[in-house]
C-alpha positions in Angstrom: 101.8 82.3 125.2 102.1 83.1 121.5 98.6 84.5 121.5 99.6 87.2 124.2 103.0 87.8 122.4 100.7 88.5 119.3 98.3 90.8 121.2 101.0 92.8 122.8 103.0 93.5 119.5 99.1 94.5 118.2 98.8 96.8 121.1 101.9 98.8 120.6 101.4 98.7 117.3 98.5 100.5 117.4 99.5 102.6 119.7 102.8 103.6 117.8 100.4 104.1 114.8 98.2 106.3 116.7 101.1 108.9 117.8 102.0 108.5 113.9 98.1 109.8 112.7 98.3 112.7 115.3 101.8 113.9 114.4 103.5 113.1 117.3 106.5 110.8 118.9 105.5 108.8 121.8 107.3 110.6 125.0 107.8 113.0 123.2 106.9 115.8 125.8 110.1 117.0 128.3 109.5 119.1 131.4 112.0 122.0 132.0 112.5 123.0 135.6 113.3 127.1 136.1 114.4 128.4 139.3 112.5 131.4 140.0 115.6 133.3 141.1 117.1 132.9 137.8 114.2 134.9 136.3 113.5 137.8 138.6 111.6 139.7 136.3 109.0 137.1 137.2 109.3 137.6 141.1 106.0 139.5 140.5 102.5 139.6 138.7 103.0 141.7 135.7 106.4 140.3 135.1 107.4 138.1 131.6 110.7 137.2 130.3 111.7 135.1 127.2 113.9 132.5 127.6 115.7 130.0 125.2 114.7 126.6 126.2 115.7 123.3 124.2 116.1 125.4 121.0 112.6 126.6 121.6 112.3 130.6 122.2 109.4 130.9 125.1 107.7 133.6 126.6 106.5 133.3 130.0 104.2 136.3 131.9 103.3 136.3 135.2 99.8 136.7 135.2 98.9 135.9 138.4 100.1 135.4 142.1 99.6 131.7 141.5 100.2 131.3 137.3 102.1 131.8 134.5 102.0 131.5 130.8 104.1 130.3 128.5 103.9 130.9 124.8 106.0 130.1 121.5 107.7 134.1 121.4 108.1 133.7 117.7 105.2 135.6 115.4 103.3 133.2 113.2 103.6 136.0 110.6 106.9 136.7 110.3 108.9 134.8 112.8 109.9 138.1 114.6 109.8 137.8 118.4 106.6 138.7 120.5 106.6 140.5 123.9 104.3 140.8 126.4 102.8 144.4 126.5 101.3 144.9 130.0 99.7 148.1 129.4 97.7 146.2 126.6 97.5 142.9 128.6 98.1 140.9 125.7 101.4 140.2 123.5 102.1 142.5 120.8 104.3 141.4 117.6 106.7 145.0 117.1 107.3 143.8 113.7 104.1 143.9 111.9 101.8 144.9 114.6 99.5 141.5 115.0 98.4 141.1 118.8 97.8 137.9 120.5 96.0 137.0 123.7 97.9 135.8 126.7 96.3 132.1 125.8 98.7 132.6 122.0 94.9 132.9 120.2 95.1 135.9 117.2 93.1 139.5 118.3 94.3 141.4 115.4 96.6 140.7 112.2 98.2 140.4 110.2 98.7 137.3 111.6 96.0 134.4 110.9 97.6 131.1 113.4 97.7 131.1 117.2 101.3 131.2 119.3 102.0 127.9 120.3 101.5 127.5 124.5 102.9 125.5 126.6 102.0 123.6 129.7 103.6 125.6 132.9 103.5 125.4 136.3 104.3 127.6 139.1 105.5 126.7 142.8 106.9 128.2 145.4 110.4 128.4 143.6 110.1 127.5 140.4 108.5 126.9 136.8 107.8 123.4 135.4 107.0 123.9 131.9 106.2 120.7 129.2 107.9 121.6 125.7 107.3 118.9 123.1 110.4 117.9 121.4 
């Protein structure tokens, strides 16, 4: 009994240490359910919004019948917010001018980090997205 007590305590141990070395909180992911009708502006491919969530400002674009994206809307430059030009088909920074793909990667400065993304979902009528906390 003591040598499975002593095995179990070693197993969460290292995986508590583990969340530690990657810089993260065990369960430390929370899914956000939207109902679509409180966002019309995504009712349609094209669409994007940006939404306050858990003190974390997203983006979200509707860039497909079936998907959306969601994406830190704060620059990595400058903190200004991002918005989704759809002429462009990428997110533009009105600030400073840097432009980011829809997946948050950097096509032209003067910022130098990614946006953050986040996991989202869409169904029929509404988006799951996973922030971390």
């Amino acid at each position: 009994m003591a040598d499975r007590r002593s095995f179990f305590k070693l197993l969460l141990s290292a995986i508590g240490l583990g969340a530690v070395i990657r810089g993260e909180a065990a369960f430390a992911a929370q899914k956000v359910a939207i109902p679509l009708a409180k966002v019309p502006a995504l009712a349609k491919v094209g669409g994007s919004v940006t939404v306050k969530l858990k003190g974390t400002t997203v983006l979200f674009i509707r860039d497909a019948k079936e998907s959306i994206r969601a994406v830190n809307a704060v620059c990595t430059h400058k903190q200004c917010l991002v918005g989704y030009a759809p002429k462009k088909g990428h997110i533009a920074c009105p600030c400073h001018g840097s432009d980011f793909t829809l997946s948050g990667e950097v096509l032209s400065g003067p910022a130098t980090e990614p946006l953050q993304t986040y996991p989202a979902k869409l169904t029929q009528d509404k988006i799951i997205i996973t922030l971390e906390e």
